[in-house]
DRENMARLO-108645 format. One record per residue (C-alpha): x, y, z. Coordinates in steps of 0.001 Angstrom, whole numbers, always signed. Example, Ala and Ser with C-alpha at 12.3 -4.5 7.8 and 13.67 -1.06 7.14 Angstrom:
<site <+12300 -4500 +7800>>
<site <+13670 -1060 +7140>>
This chain:
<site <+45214 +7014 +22636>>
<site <+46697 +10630 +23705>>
<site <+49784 +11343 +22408>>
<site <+50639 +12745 +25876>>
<site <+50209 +9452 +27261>>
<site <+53693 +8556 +26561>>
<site <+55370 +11745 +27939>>
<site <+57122 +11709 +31489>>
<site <+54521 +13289 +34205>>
<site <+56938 +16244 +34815>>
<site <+56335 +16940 +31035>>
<site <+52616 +17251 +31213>>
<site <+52749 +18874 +34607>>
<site <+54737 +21583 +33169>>
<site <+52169 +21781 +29933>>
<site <+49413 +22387 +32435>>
<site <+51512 +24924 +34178>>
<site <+51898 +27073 +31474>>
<site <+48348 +26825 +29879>>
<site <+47263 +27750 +33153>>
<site <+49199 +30889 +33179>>
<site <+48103 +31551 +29616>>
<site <+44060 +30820 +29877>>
<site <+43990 +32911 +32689>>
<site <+44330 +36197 +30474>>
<site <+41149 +35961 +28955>>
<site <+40100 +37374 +32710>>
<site <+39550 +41227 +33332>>
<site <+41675 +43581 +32848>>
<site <+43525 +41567 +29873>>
<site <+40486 +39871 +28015>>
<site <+42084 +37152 +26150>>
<site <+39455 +35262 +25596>>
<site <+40721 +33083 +22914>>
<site <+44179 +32513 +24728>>
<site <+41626 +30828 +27625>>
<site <+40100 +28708 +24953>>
<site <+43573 +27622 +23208>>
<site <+44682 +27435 +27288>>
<site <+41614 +24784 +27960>>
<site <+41803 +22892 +25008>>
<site <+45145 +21668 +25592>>
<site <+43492 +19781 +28863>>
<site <+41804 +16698 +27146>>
<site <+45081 +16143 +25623>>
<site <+46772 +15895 +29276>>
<site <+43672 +14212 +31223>>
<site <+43837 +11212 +28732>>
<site <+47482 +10543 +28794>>
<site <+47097 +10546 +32651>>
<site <+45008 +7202 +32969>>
<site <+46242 +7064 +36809>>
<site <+43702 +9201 +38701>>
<site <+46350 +10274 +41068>>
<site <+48474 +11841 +37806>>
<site <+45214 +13340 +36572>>
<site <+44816 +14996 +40202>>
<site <+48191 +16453 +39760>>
<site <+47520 +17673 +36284>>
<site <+44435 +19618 +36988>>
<site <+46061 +20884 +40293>>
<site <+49109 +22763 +38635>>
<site <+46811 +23696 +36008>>
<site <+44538 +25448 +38511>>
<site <+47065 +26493 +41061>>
<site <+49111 +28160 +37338>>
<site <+45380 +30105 +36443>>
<site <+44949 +31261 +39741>>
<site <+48489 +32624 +40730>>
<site <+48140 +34861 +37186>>
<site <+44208 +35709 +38132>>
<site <+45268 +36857 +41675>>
<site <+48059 +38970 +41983>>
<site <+46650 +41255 +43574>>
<site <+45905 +39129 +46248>>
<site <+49313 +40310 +48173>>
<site <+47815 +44254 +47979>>
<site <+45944 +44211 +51051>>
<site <+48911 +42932 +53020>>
<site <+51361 +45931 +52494>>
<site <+48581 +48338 +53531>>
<site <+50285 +47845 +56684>>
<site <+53142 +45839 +55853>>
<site <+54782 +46339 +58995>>
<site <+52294 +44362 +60708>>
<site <+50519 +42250 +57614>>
<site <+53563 +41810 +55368>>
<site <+55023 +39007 +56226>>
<site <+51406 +37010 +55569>>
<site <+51492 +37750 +52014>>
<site <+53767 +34692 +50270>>
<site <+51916 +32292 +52789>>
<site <+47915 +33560 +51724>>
<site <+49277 +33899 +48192>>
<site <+50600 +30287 +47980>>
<site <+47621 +28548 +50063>>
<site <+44420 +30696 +48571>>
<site <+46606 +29860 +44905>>
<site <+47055 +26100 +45775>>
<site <+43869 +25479 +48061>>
<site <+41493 +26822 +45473>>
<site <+43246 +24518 +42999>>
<site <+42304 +21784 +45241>>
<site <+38611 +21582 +43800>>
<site <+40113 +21561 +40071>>
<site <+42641 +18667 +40933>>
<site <+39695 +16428 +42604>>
<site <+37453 +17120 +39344>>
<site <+40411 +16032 +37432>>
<site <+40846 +13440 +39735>>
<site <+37011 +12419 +39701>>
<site <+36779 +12506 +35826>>
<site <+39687 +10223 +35168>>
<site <+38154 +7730 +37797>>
<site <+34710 +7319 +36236>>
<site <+35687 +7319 +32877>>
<site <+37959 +5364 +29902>>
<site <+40176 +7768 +28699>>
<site <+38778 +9406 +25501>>
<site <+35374 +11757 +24842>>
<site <+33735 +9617 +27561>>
<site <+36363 +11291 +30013>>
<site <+36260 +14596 +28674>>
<site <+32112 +14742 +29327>>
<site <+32964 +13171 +32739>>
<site <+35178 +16032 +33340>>
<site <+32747 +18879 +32195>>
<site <+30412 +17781 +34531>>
<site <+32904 +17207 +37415>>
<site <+34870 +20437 +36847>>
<site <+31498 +22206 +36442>>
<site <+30460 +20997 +40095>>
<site <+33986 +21678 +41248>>
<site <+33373 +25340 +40552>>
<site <+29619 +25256 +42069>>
<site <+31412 +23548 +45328>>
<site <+33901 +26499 +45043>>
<site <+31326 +29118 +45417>>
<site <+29511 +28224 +48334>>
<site <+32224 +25973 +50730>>
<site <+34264 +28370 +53385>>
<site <+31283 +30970 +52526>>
<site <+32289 +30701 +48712>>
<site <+34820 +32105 +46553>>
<site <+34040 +32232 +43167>>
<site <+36354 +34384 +41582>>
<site <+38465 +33833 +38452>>
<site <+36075 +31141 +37211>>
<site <+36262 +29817 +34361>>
<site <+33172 +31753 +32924>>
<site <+34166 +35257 +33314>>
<site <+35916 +35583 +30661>>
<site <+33002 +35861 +28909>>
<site <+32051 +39230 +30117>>
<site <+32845 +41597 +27176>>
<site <+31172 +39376 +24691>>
<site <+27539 +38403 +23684>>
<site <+27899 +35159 +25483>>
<site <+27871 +36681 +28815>>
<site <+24199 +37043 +27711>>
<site <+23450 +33787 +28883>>
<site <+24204 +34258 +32537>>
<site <+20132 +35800 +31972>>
<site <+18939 +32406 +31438>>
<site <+21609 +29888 +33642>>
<site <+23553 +32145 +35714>>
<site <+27248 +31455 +36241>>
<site <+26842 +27813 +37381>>
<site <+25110 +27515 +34036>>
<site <+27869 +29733 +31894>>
<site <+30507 +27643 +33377>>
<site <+29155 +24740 +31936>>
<site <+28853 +26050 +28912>>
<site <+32096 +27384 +29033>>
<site <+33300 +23726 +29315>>
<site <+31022 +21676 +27256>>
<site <+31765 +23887 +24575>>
<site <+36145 +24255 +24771>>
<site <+36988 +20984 +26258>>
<site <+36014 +18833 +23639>>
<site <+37837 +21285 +20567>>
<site <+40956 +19253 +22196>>
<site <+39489 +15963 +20929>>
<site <+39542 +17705 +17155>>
<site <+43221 +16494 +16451>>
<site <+42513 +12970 +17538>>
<site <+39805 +12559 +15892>>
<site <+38613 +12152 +11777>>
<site <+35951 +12937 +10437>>
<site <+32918 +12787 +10964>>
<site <+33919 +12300 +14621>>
<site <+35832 +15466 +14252>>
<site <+32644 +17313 +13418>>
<site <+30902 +16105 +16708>>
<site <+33381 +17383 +18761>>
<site <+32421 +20951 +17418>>
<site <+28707 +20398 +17665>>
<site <+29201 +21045 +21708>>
<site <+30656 +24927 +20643>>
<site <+28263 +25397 +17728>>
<site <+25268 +25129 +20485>>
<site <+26216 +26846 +23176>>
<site <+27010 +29893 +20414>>
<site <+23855 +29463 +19037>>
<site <+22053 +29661 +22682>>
<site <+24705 +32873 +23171>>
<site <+23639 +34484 +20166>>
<site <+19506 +33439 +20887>>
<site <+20356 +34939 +24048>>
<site <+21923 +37991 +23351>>
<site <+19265 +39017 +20668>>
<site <+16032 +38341 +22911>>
<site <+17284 +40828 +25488>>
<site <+15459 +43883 +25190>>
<site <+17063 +47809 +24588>>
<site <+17599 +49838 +27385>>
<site <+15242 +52601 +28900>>
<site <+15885 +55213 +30974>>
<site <+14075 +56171 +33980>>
<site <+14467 +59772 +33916>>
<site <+16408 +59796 +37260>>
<site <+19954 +60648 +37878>>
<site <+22405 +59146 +39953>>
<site <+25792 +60981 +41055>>
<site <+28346 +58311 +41739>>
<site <+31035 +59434 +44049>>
<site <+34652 +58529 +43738>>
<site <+36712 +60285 +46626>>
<site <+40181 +58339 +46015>>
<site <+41584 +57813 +49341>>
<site <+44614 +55620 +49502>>
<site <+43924 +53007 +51928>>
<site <+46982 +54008 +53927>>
<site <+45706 +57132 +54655>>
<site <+41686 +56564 +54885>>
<site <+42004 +56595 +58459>>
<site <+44936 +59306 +59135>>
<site <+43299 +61470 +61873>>
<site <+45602 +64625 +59767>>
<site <+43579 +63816 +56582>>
<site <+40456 +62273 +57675>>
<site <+38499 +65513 +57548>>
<site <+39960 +66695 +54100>>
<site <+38449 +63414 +52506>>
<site <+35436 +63929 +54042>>
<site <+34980 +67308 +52870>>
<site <+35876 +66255 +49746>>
<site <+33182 +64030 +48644>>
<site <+31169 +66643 +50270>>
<site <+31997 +69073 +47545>>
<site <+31183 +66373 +45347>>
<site <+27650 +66135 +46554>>
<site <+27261 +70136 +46477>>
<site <+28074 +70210 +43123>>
<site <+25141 +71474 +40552>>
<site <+23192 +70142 +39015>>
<site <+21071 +68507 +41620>>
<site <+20588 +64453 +41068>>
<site <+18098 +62355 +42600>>
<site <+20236 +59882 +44182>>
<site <+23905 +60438 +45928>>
<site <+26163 +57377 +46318>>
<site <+29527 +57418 +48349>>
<site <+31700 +54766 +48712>>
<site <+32262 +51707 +51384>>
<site <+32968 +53376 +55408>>
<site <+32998 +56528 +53258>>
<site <+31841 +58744 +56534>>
<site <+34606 +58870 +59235>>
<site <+32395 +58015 +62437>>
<site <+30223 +55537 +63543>>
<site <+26713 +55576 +63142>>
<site <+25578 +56606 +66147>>
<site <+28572 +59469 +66451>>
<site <+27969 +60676 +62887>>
<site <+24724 +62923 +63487>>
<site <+26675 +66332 +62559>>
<site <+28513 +64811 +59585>>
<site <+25268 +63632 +57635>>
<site <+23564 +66870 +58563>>
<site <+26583 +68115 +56088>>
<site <+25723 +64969 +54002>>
<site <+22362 +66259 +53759>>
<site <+22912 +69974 +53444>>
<site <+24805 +69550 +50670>>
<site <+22261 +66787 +48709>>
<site <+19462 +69544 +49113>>
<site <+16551 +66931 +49145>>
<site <+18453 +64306 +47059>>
<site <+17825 +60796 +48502>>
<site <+21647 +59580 +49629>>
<site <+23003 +55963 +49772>>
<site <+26590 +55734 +51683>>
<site <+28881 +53236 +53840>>
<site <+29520 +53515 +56956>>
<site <+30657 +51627 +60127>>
<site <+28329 +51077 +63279>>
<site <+28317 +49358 +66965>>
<site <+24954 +47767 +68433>>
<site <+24689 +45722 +71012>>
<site <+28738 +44937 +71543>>
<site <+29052 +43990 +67806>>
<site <+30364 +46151 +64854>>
<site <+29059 +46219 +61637>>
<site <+29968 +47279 +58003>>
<site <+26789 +49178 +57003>>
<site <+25220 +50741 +54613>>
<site <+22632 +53631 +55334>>
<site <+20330 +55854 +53065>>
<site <+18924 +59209 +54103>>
<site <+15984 +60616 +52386>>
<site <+15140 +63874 +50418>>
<site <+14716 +65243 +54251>>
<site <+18388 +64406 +55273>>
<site <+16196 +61702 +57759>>
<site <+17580 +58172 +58233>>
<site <+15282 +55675 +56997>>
<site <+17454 +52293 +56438>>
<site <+20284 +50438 +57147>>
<site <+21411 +47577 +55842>>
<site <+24313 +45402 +57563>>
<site <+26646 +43437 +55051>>
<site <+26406 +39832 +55930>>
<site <+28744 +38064 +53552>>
<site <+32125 +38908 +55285>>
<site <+35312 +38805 +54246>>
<site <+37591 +35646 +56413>>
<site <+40571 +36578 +57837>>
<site <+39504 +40490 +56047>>
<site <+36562 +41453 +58183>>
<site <+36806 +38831 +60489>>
<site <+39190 +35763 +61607>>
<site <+37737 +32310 +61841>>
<site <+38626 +30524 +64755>>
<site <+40031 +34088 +65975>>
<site <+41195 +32499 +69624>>
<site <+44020 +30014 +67576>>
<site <+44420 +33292 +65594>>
<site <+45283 +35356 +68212>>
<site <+47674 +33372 +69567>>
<site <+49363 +32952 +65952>>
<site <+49576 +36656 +65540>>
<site <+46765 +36886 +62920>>
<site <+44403 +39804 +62709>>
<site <+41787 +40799 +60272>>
<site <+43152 +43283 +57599>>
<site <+40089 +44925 +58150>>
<site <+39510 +44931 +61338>>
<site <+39528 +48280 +63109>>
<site <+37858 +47011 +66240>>
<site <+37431 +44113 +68667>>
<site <+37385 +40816 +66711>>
<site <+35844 +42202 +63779>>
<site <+32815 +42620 +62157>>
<site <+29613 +40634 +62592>>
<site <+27249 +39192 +59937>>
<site <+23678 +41065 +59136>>
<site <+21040 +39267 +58224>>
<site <+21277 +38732 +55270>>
<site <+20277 +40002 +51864>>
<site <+17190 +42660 +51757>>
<site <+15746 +45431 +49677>>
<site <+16123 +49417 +50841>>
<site <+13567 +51527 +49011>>
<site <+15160 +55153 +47742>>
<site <+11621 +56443 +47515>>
<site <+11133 +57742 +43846>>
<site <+14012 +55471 +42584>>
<site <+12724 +52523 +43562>>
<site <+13862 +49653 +45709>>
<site <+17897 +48391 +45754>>
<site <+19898 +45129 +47017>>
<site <+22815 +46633 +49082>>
<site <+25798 +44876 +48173>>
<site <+28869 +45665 +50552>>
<site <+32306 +45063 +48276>>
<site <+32814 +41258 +47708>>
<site <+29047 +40367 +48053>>
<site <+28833 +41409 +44552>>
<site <+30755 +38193 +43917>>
<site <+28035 +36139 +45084>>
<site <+25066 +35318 +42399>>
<site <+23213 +34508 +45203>>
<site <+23339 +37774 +47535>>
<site <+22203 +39649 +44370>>
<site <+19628 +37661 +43891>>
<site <+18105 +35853 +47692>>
<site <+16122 +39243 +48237>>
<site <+11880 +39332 +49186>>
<site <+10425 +40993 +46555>>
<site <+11979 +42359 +42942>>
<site <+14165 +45332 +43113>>
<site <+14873 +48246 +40494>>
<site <+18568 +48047 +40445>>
<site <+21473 +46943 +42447>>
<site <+23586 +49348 +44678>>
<site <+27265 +48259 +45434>>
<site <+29982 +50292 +47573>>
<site <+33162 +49150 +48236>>
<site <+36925 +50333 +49211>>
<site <+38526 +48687 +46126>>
<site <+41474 +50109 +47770>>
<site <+42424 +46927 +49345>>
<site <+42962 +45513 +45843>>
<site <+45309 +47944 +44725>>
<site <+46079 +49088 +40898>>
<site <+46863 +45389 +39392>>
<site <+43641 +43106 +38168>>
<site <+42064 +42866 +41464>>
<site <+39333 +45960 +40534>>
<site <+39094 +44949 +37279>>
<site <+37938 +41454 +38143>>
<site <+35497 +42369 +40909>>
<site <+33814 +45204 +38364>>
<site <+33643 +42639 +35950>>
<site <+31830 +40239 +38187>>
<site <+29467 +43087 +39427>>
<site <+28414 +43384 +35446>>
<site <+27562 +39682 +35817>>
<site <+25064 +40469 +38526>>
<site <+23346 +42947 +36598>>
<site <+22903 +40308 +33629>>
<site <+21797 +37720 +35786>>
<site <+19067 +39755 +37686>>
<site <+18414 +42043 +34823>>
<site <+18813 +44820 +36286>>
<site <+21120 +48383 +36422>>
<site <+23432 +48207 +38652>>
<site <+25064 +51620 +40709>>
<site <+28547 +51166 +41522>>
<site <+30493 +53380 +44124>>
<site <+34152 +52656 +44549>>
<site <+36672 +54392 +46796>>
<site <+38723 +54087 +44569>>
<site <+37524 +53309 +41681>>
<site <+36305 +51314 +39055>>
<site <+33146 +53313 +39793>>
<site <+30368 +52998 +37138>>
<site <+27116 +52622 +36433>>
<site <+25901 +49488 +34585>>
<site <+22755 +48662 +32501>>
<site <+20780 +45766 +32481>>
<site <+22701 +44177 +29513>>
<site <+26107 +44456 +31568>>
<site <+27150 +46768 +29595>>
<site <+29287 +50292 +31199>>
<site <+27367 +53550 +30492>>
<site <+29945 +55655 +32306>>
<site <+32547 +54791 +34671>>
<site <+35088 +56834 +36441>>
<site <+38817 +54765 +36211>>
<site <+41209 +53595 +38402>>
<site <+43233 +55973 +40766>>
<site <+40642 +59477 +39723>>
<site <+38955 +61708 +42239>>
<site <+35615 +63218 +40707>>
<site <+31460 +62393 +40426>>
<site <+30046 +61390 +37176>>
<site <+26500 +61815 +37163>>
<site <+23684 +59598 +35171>>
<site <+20928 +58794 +34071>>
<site <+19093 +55252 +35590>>
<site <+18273 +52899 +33256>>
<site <+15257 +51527 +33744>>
<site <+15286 +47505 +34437>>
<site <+14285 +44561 +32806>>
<site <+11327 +42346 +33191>>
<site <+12454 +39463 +35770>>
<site <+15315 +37011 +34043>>
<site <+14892 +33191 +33954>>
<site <+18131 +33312 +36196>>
<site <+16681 +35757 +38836>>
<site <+13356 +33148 +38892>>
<site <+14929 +30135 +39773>>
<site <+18461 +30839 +41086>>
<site <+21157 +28127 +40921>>
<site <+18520 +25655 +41639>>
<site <+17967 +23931 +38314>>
<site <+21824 +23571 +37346>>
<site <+22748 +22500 +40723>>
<site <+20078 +19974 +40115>>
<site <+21172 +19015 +36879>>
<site <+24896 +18590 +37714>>
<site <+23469 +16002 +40684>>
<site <+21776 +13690 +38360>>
<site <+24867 +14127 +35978>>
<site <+27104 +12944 +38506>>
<site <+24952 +10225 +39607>>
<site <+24787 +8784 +36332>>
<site <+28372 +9388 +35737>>
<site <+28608 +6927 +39221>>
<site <+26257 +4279 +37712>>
<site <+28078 +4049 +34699>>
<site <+31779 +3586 +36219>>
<site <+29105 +1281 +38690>>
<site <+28369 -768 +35822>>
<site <+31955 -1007 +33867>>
<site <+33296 -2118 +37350>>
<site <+31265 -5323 +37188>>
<site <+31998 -5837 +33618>>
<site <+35875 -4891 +33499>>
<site <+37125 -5540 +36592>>
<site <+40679 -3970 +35604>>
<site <+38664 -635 +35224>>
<site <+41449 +1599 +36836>>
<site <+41663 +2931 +40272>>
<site <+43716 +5430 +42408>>
């Protein structure tokens, strides 16, 4: 029996509390890895002294709403851009994103402690559940997947594995492997040394993973990755708008010549179809280099957050419309009830907001290759990185980090941008407003970056990509597979103990 089973609930509520607070520092920009681990461990000792579901529930819920409030601070940011208007929002998004995302942590909690005796039997049960909590978490509401459990694997070789099982499959790893080192002081030996077996794999499979990836080429291209700085506050200050412009204009100008320009997210101050003289100075100052930036554009009565390349010409020859928006950012669901409560999108410039594209595609940059466009947050998304027709050379992501200010907010999304270019094995080009810009290698690793809050260009040289991952075959497909049959047979057991011990406990 846990020891914890015999403490008052507001004991191991506050327990969870502050492990959640502590785990969440192994996240970008801290790192902690090992404070997550020690953080996560602690859980099995609080599921099993909660052997009411309902108390379990409770326990995972402070646990996760703890984690999250650390992980996203910088979740108030974009509402003191204009804090006049957005301001008072903040506590209320800060306190429901915090508590609502929590929700899927409590019901795996919740869900573990129900088909399960308390003991390793519960701890498996909440792997699994907890594993498909955080698969749920990705794709319900259009998905939000950050702070999971698995990134704070991303500065170490075990972030090699998202190659082979993506993040569904690192989370579960994650958990199979740290969960059960909370058994080890309830346990003796040779039990003890079962509970470590679960680690001692999925390090193994790290390590088999890490090694098999291959070294890095280069493709003999460079990229110039453009960093203009622009506080959000004054982006779109009709006194300043032209300085910026002419700013990453110099940028572009500057010798040498690369082979591939990248600005940032709605980096050019027009709309598409009003921006012909500014990227004639785009392309003037590129002098034949092929050009990838953001930029904002109206068809049809509907607005969209584009991307657009121009050739070695100065010609336009692709767009690409970002089609995993931002709620309540880029646009406002239900936006009639939201009107009438005040509520606009932060984002929102015109109308009702932005529309949806089509989804994800290619662009080809001619001698470069071919690119996924990622628009800011869809780099969050294993999926749009990876739902493309056709294999691409490398990954292209703008976005106005702006909106997450100077806390852990950039530092998170880069982080989870490296993931992508593990996952699909491929380099990934990186253009923030900004900033973190960089440019990533197939390996996830940073080859040059330009940091937080600094105006410049760093130019580079393309690494070449990787032969197609197991991850960028198959997609979540397998795992999301494999956590179905787990949960099924997780049912058919507490199925069969029902019949059999009728007292079996229930909410």
């Amino acid at each position: 029996m846990s020891p914890a089973a015999s403490w008052p609930l507001w004991l191991r509520l506050g327990l969870a509390a502050l492990c959640g607070v502590a785990a969440a520092y192994g996240l970008a920009p801290w790192g902690f890895w090992w404070v997550s681990v020690a953080g996560l461990a602690v859980l099995p000792l609080l599921l099993n002294g909660s052997d009411r579901p309902r108390d379990a529930a409770l326990v995972g819920w402070v646990f996760g709403t703890a984690w999250f409030a650390r992980a996203l601070t910088w979740i108030v940011e974009p509402f003191f851009v204009d804090a006049a208007r957005d301001g008072w929002m903040a506590p209320f998004a800060v306190t429901f994103m915090c508590g609502g995302l929590a929700l899927f942590w409590g019901a795996a909690f919740w869900a573990a402690t129900r088909m399960a005796r308390a003991g390793a039997g519960r701890v498996a049960a909440l792997v699994v559940t907890w594993t498909a909590a955080e698969a749920l978490r990705a794709y319900v509401f259009t998905g939000f997947p950050w702070a999971a459990p698995g990134q704070v694997w991303i500065d170490t070789p075990l972030a090699a594995l998202l190659a082979w099982t993506g993040p569904i499959g690192l989370n579960l790893a994650t958990l199979a492997a740290v969960l059960p080192l909370g058994l080890l002081p309830l346990l003796r030996l040779p039990r003890a040394g079962l509970a470590l077996l679960p680690a001692l794999a999925a390090l193994g499979l790290a390590l088999g993973a890490h090694v098999t990836l291959p070294e890095v080429a280069t493709t003999g291209r460079t990229v110039r990755i453009i960093q203009p700085n622009i506080p959000q506050d004054e982006k779109w200050d009709r006194d300043r708008i032209a300085a910026h412009f002419q700013r990453q204009v110099g940028y572009t100008a500057a010798e040498p010549r690369p082979d591939l320009v990248v600005w940032p997210e709605t980096a050019v101050p027009a709309l598409l179809d009003e921006a012909g003289q500014a990227l004639e100075m785009i392309a003037l100052a590129a002098r034949g280099a092929e050009v990838a930036t953001g930029i904002q554009r109206w068809e049809d009565g509907r607005w969209y957050n584009s991307l657009i390349r121009l050739d070695g010409t100065g010609a336009l020859a692709g767009i690409y419309d970002k089609h995993h928006l931002v709620p309540f950012g880029e646009y406002i669901p239900l936006s009639g009830l939201a009107k009438r409560a005040g509520i606009t999108g932060l984002a929102v410039r015109f109308g009702d907001g932005f529309s949806a594209g089509p989804g994800p595609q290619l662009l080809d940059f001619g001698p470069l290759g071919r690119a996924v466009p990622l628009i800011c947050y869809e780099a969050v998304f294993a999926r749009d990185a990876g739902n493309v027709p056709g294999r691409a050379d490398f990954l292209l992501q703008v976005t106005n980090d702006a909106w997450f200010g100077t806390r852990s907010g950039p530092y998170q999304h880069l982080a989870q941008a490296r993931m992508r270019a593990i996952e699909q094995g491929l380099p990934l080009v990186r253009s923030a407003n900004t900033g973190i810009s960089a440019l990533v290698d197939p390996r996830g690793r940073v080859v040059d970056s330009l940091p937080l809050g600094a105006g410049g260009f760093i130019d580079v040289a393309m690494p070449a990509p990787f032969a197609p991952t197991l991850y960028s075959r198959l997609g979540d497909r397998p795992f999301l597979l494999l956590l179905g049959l787990l949960l099924l047979a997780l049912y058919l057991r507490r199925r069969t103990r029902s019949v059999i011990d009728p007292a079996a406990p229930h909410a």
